[in-house]
mmCIF file as gemmi writes it, N, C-alpha and C atoms, coordinates in Angstrom:
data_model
loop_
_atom_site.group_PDB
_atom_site.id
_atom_site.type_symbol
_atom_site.label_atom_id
_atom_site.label_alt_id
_atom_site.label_comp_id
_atom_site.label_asym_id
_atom_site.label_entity_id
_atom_site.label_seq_id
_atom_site.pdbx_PDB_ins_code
_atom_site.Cartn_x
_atom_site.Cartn_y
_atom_site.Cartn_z
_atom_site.occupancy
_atom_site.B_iso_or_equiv
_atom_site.pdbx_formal_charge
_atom_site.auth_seq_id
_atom_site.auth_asym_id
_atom_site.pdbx_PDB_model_num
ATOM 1 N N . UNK Axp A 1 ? 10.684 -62.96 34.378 1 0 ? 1 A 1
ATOM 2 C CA . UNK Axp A 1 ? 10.259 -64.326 34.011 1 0 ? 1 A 1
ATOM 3 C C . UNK Axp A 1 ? 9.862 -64.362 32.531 1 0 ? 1 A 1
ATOM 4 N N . UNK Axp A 2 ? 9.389 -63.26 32.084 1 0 ? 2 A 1
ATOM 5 C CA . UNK Axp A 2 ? 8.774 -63.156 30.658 1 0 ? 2 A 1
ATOM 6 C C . UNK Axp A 2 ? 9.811 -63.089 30.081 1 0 ? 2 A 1
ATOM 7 N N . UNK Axp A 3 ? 10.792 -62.353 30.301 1 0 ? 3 A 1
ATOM 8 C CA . UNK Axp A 3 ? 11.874 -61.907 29.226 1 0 ? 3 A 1
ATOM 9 C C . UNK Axp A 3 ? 13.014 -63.61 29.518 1 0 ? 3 A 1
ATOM 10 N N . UNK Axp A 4 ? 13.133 -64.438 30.09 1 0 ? 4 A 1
ATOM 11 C CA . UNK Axp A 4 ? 13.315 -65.267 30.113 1 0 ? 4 A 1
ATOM 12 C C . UNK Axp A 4 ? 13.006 -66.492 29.517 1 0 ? 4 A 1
ATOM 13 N N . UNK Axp A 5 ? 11.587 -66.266 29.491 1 0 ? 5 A 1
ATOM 14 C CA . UNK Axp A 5 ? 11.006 -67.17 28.367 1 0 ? 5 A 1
ATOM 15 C C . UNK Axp A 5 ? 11.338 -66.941 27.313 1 0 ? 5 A 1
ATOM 16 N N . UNK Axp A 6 ? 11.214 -66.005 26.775 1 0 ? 6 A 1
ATOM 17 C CA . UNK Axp A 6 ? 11.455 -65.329 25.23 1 0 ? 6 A 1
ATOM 18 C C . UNK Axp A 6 ? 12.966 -65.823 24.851 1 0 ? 6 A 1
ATOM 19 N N . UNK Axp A 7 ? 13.522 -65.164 26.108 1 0 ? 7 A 1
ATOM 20 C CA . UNK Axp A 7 ? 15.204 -65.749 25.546 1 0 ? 7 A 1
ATOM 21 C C . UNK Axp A 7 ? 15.135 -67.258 25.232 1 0 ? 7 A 1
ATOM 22 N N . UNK Axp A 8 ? 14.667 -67.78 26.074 1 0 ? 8 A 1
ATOM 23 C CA . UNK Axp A 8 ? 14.672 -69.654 25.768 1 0 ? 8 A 1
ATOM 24 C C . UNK Axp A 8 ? 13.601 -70.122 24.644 1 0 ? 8 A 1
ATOM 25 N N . UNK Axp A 9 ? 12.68 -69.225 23.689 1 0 ? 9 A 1
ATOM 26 C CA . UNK Axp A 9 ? 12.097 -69.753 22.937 1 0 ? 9 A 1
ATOM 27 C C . UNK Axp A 9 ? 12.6 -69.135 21.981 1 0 ? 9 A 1
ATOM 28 N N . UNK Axp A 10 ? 13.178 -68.216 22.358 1 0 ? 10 A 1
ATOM 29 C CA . UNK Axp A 10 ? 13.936 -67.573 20.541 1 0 ? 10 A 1
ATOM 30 C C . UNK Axp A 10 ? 14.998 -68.478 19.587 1 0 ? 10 A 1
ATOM 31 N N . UNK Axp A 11 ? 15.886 -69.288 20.632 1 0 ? 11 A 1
ATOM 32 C CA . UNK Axp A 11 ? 16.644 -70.653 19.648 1 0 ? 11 A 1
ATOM 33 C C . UNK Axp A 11 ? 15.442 -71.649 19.021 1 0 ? 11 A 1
ATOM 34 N N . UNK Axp A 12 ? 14.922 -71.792 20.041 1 0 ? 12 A 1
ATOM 35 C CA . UNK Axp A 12 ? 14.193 -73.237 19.438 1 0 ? 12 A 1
ATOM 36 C C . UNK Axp A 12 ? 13.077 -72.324 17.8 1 0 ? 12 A 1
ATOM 37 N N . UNK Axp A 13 ? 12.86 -71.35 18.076 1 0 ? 13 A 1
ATOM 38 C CA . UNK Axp A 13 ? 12.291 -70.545 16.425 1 0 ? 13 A 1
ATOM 39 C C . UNK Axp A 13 ? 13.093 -70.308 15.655 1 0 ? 13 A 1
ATOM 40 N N . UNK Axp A 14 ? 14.4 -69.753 16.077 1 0 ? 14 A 1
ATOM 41 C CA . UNK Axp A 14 ? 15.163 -69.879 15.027 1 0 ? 14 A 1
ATOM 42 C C . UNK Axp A 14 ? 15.923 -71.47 14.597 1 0 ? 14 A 1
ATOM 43 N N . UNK Axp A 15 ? 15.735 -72.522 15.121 1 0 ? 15 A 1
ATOM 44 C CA . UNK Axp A 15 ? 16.245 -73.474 14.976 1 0 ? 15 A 1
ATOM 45 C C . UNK Axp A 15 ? 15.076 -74.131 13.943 1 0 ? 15 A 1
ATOM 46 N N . UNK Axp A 16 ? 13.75 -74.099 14.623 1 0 ? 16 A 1
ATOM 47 C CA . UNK Axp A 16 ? 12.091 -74.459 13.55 1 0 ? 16 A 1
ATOM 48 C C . UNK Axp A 16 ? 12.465 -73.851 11.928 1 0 ? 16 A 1
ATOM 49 N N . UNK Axp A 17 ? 12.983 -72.494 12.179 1 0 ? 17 A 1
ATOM 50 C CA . UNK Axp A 17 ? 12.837 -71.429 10.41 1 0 ? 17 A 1
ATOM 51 C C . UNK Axp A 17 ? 13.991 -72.248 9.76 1 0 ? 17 A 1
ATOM 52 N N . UNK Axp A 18 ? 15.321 -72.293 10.708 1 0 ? 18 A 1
ATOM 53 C CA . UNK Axp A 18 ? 16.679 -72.951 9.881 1 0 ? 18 A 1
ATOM 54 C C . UNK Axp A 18 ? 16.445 -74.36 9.152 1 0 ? 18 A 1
ATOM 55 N N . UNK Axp A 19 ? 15.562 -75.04 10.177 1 0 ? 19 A 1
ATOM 56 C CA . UNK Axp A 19 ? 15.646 -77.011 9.801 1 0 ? 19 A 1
ATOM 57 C C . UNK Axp A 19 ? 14.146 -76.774 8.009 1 0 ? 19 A 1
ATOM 58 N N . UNK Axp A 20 ? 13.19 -75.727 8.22 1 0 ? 20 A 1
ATOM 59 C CA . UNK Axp A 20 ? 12.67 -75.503 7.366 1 0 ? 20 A 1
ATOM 60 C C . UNK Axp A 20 ? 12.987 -74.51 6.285 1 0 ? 20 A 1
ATOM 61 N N . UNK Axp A 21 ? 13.688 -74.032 6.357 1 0 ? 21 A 1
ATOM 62 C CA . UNK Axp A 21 ? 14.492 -73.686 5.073 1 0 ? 21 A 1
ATOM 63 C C . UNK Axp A 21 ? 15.363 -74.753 4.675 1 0 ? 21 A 1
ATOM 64 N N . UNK Axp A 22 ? 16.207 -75.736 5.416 1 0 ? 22 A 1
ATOM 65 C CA . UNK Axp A 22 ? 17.736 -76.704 5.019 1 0 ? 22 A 1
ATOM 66 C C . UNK Axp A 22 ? 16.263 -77.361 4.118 1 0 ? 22 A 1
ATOM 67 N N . UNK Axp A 23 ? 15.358 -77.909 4.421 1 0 ? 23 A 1
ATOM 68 C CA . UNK Axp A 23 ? 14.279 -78.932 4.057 1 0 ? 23 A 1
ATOM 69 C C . UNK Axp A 23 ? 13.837 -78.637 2.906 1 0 ? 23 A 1
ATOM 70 N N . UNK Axp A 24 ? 13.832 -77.429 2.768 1 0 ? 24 A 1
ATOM 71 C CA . UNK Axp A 24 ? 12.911 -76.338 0.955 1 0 ? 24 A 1
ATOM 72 C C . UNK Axp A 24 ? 14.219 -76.73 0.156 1 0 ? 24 A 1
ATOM 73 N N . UNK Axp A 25 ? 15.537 -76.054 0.613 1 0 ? 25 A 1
ATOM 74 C CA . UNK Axp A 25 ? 16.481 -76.458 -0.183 1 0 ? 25 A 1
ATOM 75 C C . UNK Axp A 25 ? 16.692 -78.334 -0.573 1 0 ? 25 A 1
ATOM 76 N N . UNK Axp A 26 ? 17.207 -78.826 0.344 1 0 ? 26 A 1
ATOM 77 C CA . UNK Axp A 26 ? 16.987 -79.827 0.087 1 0 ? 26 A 1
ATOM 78 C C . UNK Axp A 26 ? 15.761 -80.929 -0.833 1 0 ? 26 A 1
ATOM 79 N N . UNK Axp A 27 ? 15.042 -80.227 -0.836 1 0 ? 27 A 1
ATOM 80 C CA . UNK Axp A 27 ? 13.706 -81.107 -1.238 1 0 ? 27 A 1
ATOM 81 C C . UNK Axp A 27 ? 13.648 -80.001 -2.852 1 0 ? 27 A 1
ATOM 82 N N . UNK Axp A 28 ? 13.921 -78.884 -3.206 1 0 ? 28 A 1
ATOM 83 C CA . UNK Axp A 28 ? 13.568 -78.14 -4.365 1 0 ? 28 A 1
ATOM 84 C C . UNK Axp A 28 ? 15.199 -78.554 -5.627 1 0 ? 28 A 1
């Protein structure tokens, strides 16, 4: 169940780091 979670929260963090990096670029 744990290692399940992890799998299903690891996109949505890497999706949080990607949309905040496109945003630094975009905005610098």
């Amino acid at each position: 169940l744990r290692l399940l979670e992890r799998i299903g929260f690891l996109p949505f963090v890497i999706y949080r780091v990607a949309l905040g990096v496109a945003l630094l670029a975009f905005y610098a």
